[in-house]
C-alpha positions as CSV (number, residue, x, y, z in Angstrom):
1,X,0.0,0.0,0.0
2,X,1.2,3.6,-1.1
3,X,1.7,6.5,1.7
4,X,-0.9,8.5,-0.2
5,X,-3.5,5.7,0.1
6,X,-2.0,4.8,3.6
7,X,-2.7,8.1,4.8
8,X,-6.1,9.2,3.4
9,X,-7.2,6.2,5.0
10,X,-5.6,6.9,8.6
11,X,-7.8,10.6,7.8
12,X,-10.9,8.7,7.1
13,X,-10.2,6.4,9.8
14,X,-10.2,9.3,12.6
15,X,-13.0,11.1,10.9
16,X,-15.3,8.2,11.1
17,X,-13.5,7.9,15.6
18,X,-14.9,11.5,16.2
19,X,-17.9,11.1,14.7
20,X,-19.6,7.7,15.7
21,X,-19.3,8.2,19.4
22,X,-21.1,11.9,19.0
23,X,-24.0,9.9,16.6
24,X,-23.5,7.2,19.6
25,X,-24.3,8.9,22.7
26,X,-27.8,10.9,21.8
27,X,-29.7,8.7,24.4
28,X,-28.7,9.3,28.1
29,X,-25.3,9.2,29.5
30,X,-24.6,6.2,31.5
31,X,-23.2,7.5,34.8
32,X,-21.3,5.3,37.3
33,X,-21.4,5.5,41.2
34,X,-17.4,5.7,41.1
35,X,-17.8,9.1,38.3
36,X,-19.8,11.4,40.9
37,X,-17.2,12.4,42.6
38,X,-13.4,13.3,42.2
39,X,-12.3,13.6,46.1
40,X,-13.9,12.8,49.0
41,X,-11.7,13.8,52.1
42,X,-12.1,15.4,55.7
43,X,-13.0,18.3,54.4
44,X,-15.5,17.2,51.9
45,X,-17.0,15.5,49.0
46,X,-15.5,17.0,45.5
47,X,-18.1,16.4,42.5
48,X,-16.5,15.5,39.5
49,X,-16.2,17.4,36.0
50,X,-18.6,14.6,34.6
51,X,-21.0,14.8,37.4
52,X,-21.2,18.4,36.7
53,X,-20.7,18.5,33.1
54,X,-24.0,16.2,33.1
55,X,-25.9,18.8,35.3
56,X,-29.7,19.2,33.8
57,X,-29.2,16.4,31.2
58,X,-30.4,12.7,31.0
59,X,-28.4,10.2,32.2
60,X,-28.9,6.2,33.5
61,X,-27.7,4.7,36.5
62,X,-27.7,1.5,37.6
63,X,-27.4,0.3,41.6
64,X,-29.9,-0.7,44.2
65,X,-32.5,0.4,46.0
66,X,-32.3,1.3,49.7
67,X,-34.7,-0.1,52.3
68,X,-37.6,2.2,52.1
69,X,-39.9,2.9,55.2
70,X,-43.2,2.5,52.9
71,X,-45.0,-0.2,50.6
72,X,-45.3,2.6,47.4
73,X,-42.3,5.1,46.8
74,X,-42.5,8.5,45.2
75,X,-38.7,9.1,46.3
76,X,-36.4,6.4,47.3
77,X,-32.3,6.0,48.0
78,X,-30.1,4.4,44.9
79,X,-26.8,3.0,46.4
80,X,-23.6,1.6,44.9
81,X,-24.0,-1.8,47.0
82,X,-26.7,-3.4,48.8
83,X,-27.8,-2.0,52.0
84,X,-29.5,-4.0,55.0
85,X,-30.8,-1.2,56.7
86,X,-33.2,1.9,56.3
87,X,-31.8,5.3,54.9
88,X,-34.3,6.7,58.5
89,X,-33.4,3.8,60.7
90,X,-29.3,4.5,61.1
91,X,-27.0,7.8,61.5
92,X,-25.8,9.0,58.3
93,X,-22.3,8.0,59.3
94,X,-23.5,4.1,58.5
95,X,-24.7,5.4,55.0
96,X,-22.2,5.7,51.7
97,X,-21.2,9.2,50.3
98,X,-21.7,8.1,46.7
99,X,-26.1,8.0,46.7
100,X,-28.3,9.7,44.6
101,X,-31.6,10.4,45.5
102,X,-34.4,9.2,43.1
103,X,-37.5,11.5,42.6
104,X,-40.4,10.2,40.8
105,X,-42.6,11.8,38.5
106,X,-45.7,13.3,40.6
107,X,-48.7,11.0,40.8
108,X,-45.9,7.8,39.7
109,X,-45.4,5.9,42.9
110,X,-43.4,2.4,42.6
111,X,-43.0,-0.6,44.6
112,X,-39.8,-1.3,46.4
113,X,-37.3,-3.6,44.3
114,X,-34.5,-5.5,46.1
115,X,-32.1,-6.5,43.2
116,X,-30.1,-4.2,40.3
117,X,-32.0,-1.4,39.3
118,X,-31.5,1.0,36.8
119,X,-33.1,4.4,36.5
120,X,-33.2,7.2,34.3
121,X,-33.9,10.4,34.4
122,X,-32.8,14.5,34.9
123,X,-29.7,14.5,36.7
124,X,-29.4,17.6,39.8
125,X,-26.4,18.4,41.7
126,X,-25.9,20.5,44.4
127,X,-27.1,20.7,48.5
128,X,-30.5,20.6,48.4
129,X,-32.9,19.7,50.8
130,X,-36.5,18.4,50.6
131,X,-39.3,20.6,52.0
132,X,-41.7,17.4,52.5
133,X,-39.2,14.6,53.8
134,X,-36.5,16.5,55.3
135,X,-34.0,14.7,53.1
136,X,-30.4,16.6,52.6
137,X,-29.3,15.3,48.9
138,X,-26.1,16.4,47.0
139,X,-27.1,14.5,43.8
140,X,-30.7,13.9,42.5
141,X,-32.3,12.0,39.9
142,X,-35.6,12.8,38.4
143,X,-36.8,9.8,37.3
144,X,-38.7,9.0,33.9
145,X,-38.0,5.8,34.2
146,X,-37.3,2.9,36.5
147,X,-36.1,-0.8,35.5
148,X,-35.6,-3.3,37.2
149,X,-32.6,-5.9,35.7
């Protein structure tokens, strides 16, 4: 093969690298529990440029479902790992940094899942707390949709 031909393909080939993953990625961003945040220290949790770069836009995560305290959700705790106990029943300090909080869509309640989960929705970062459960949230999830796997 000829450098000419050699190297108009090498063009084409990097053409056609930036392009597919653009024409790829117009359904939500799949975001991992180990992407939300870039430090978390004794001084505090760091989000990470993803997490924020993703701020307002659609994304899926996939995790579990904390215990909930009721038979039909309209919020609920998504968590890296299984957990045994209630997100009301312990002190914070027995609870992972790296949860998202899981809205649902008013009038959609669901029924609590116990295996692999994944949910997608409008992603929300920052301290916010909850007027109507009292629940202090860093990153939040408004769910369109819930599935479980």
């Amino acid at each position: 093969m000829n450098r000419a031909l050699l190297s108009r393909l090498l063009m084409f080939l990097a053409l056609l690298l930036n392009v597919v993953p653009a024409q790829a990625q117009s359904g939500p961003t799949v975001m991992k529990f180990s992407e939300l945040y870039s430090k978390i220290t004794v001084r505090g949790i760091e989000f990470s440029s993803k997490l924020t770069g993703l701020a307002g836009k659609q994304v899926t995560m996939s995790g579990f479902m904390a215990p909930p305290l009721k038979p039909k959700l309209d919020f609920f705790v998504l968590t890296r790992v299984a957990m045994s106990s209630c997100p009301f029943c312990t002190t914070t300090a027995d609870w992972p940094p790296d949860i998202v909080l899981v809205i649902m869509p008013d009038g959609k309640l669901l029924e609590p899942s116990i295996g692999v989960i994944r949910v997608t929705g409008r992603l929300e970062v920052g301290v916010k707390k909850d007027d109507q459960t009292g629940f202090v949230s860093l990153v939040r999830l408004y769910a369109d949709r819930v599935e479980n796997l």
